[in-house]
C-alpha positions as CSV (number, residue, x, y, z in Angstrom):
1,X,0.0,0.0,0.0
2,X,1.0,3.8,-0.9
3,X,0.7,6.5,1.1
4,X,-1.2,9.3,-0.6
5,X,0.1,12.8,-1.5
6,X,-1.9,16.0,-0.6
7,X,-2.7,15.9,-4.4
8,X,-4.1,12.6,-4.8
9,X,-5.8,12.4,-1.5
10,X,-7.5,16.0,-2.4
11,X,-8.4,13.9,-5.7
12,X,-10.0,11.3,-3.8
13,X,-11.7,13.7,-1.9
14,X,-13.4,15.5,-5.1
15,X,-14.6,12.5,-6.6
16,X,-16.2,11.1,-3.3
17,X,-18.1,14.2,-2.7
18,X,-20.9,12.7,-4.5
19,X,-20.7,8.8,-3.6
20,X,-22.1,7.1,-1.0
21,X,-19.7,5.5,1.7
22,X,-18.8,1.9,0.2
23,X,-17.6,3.7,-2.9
24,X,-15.6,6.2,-0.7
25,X,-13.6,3.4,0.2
26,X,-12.9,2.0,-2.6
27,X,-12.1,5.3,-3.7
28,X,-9.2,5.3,-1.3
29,X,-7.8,2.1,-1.9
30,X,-7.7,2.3,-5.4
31,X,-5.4,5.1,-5.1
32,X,-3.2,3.6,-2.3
33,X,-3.2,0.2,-3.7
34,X,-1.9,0.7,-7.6
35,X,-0.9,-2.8,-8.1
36,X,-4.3,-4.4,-7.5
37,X,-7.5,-3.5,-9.9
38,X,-10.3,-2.0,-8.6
39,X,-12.2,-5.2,-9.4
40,X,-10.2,-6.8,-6.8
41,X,-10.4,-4.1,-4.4
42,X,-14.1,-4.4,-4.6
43,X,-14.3,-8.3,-3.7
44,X,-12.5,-8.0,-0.7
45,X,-13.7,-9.3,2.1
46,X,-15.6,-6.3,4.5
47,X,-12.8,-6.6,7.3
48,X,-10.1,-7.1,5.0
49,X,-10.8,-3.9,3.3
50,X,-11.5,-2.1,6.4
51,X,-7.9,-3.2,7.5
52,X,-6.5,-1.8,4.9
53,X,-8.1,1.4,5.3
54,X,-6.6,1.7,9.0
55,X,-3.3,1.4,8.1
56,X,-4.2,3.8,5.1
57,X,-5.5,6.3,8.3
58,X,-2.3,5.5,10.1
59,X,-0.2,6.1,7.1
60,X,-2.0,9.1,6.5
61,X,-2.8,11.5,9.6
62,X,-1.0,9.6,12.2
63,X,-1.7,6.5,14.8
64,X,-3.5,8.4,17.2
65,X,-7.5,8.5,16.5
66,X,-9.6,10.9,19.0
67,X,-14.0,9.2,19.3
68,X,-16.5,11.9,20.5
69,X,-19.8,11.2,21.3
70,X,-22.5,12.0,23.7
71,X,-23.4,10.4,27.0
72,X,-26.6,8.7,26.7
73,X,-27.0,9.1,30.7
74,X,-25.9,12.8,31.8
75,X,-25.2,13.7,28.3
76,X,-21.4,15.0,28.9
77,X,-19.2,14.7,26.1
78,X,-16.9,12.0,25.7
79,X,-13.4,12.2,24.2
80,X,-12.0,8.6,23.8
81,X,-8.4,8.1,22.5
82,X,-7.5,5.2,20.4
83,X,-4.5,3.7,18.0
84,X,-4.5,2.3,14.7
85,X,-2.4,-0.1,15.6
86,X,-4.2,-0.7,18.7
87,X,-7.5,-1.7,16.4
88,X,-5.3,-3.7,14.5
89,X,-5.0,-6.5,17.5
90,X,-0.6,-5.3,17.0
91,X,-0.7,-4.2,20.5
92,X,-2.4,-6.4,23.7
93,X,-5.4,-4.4,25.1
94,X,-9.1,-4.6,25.9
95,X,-9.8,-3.5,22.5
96,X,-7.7,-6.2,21.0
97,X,-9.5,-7.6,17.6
98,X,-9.6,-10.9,16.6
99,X,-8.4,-13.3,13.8
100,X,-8.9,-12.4,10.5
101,X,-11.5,-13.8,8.2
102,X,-10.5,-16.6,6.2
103,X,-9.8,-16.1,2.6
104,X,-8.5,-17.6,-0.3
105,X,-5.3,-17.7,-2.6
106,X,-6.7,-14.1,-4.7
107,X,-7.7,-12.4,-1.4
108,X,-11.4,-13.2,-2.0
109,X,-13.5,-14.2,1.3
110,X,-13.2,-18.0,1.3
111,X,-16.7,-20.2,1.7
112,X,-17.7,-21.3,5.1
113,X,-20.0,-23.7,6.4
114,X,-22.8,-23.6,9.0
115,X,-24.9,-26.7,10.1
116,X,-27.8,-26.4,12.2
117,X,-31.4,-27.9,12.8
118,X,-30.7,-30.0,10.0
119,X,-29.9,-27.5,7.5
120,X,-26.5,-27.1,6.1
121,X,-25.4,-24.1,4.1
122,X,-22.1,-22.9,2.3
123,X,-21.5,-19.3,2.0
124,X,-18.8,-17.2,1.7
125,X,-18.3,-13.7,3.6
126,X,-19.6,-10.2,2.0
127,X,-17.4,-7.9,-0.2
128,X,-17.7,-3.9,-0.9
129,X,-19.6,-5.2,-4.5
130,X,-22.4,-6.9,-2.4
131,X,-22.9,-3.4,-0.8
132,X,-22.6,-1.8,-4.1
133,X,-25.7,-3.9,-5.4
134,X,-27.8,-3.3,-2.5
135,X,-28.3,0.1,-3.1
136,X,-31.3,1.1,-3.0
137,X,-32.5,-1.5,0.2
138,X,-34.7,0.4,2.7
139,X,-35.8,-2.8,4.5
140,X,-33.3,-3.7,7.0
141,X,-34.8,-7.5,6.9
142,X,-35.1,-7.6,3.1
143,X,-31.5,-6.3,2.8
144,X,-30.3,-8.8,4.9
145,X,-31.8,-11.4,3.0
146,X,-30.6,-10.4,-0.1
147,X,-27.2,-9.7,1.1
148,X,-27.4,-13.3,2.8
149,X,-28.4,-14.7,-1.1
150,X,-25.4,-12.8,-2.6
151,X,-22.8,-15.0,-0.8
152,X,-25.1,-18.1,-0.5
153,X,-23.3,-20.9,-2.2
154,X,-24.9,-23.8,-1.3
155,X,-27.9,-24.9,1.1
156,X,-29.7,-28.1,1.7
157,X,-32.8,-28.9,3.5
158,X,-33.0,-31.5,6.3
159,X,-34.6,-33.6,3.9
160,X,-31.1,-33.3,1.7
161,X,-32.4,-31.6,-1.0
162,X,-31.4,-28.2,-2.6
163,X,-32.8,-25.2,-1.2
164,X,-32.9,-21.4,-2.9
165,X,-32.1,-18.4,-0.3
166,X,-35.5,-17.4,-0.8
167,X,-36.7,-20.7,0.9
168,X,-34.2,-20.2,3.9
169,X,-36.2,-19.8,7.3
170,X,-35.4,-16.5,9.5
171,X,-33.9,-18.7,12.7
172,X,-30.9,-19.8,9.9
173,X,-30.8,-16.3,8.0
174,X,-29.7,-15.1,11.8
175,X,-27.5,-18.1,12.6
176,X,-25.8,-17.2,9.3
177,X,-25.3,-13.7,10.2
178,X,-23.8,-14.7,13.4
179,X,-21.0,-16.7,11.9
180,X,-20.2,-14.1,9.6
181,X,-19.9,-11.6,12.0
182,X,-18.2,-14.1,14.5
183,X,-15.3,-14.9,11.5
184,X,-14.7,-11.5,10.6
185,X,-14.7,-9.2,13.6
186,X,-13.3,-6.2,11.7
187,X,-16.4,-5.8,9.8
188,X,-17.9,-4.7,12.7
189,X,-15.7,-3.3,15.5
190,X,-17.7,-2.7,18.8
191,X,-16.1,-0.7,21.5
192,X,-17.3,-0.3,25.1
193,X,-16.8,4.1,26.2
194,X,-17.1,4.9,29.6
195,X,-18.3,8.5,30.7
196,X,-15.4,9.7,33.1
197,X,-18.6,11.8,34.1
198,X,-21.0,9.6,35.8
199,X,-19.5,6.3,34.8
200,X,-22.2,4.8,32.4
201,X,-20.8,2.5,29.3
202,X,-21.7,3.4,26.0
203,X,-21.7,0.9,23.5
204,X,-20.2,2.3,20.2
205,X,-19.9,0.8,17.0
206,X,-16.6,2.5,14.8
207,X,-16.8,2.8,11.2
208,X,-13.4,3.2,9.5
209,X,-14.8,4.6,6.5
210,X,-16.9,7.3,7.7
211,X,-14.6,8.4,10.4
212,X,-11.8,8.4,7.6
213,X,-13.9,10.2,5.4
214,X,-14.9,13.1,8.0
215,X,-11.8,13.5,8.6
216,X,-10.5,13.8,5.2
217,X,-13.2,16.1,4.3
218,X,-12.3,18.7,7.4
219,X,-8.7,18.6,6.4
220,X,-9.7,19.1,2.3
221,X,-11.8,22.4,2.9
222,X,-8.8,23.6,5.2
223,X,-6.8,23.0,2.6
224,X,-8.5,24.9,-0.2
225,X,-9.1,27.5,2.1
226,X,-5.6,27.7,2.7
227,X,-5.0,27.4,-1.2
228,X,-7.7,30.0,-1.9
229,X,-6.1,32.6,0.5
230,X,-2.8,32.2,-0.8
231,X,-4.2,32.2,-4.5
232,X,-5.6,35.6,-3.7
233,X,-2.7,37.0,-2.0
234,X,0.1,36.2,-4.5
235,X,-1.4,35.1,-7.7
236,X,-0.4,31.7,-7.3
237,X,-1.5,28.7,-9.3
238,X,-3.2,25.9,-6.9
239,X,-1.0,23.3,-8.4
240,X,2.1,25.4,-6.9
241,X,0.7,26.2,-3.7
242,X,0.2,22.3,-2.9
243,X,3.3,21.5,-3.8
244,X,4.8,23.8,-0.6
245,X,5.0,21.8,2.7
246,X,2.3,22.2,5.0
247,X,5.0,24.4,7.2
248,X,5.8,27.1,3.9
249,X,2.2,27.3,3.7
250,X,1.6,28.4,7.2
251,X,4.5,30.6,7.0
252,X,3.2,32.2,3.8
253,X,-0.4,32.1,5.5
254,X,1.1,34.3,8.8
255,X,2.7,36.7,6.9
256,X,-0.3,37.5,4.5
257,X,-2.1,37.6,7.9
258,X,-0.1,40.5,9.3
């Protein structure tokens, strides 16, 4: 994986304005992963992907990551501190995350297998391109069951014979989405917060992509401001003023300031 320069991270930034989140990070990784096609990018598995997108974080504004969010109990505002690497499972902690999912030889999920009340199914985990097709899914239940029918590959009654994902009863479409969040944790990181306030625990879900993407969308309109004051100061061109250092900007930026 690459590291992105302020210009191509700025370009990632333009052309996800307009897409919805799944597409934002695929965005990102096809312009920190150059080697692999965006094809590929797109069948990775959920946590796989999400991986990749915390080192690209790490690699990009730092290790440290800072979670706000309101106590549901007293409603003080919490400020939680976190790593990358930390999220990763690198480092021992509470927050430790576990294996990763399995996956085959081309990076693709691999097919696992779930038996239970007599049924016994085959399916493999879901990618960024199963996301892609559900667009459009306002029913949480009805999106489950066709994301469930994306990665079916193979079910069989108690009887033995064949059975479609339509025909597949609730109790098994949940068993099936506990083992696919059970092998691949990182699709779905859960943190615990505690209020340093009043002591309650706040369950929290974190989403890589759309706590990447805020932040990549406070530090883009920064930037432009930045380029736009300096544009209008000394005539520059925008492609020169982003190739100063962020320190020869500010400099610049203080003296046009005075």
């Amino acid at each position: 994986m690459d590291s992105l320069g302020t210009v191509e991270l700025l370009g990632v930034w333009e052309r996800g304005l307009d897409q919805p989140p799944v597409q934002r990070a695929l965005e990102l990784l096809t312009a920190a992963c150059p080697e692999t096609s965006a094809e590929e990018l797109s069948r990775l598995g959920i946590g796989r992907r999400d991986r990749l997108l915390l080192e690209l974080r790490g690699c990009t504004f730092g290790d440290e990551l800072v979670l706000v969010a309101p106590c549901g109990e007293c409603g003080e505002r919490l400020e939680v501190e976190l790593g990358v690497s930390e999220l990763l499972g690198r480092e021992a902690g509470e927050r430790q995350i576990g294996k990763r999912e399995p996956t085959s030889d081309n990076g693709e999920p691999a097919a696992l297998t779930l038996a239970t009340d007599g049924w016994e199914v085959r399916f493999r985990l879901p990618h960024s391109q199963d996301l892609v097709d559900l667009a459009g899914s306002e029913d949480a239940d009805e999106a489950r069951r066709r994301l469930i029918a994306a990665c079916l590959i193979a079910a069989r009654r108690p009887s033995g014979k064949r059975a479609s994902a339509g025909s597949l009863p609730v109790a098994l479409l949940e068993a099936i989405s506990a083992r696919m969040a059970e092998a691949d944790p990182m699709a779905d990181v859960e943190l615990v917060l505690t209020c340093p306030a009043c002591g309650h625990a706040l369950p929290a879900t974190f989403d890589i992509v759309s706590f990447f993407w805020t932040e990549i969308d406070v530090w883009a309109r920064f930037l432009l401001r930045e380029v736009h004051l300096l544009a209008s100061a000394y005539g520059w061109h925008e492609c020169d003023i982003l190739a100063l250092g962020p320190r020869r900007r500010r400099a610049y930026l203080e003296m046009v300031a005075r």
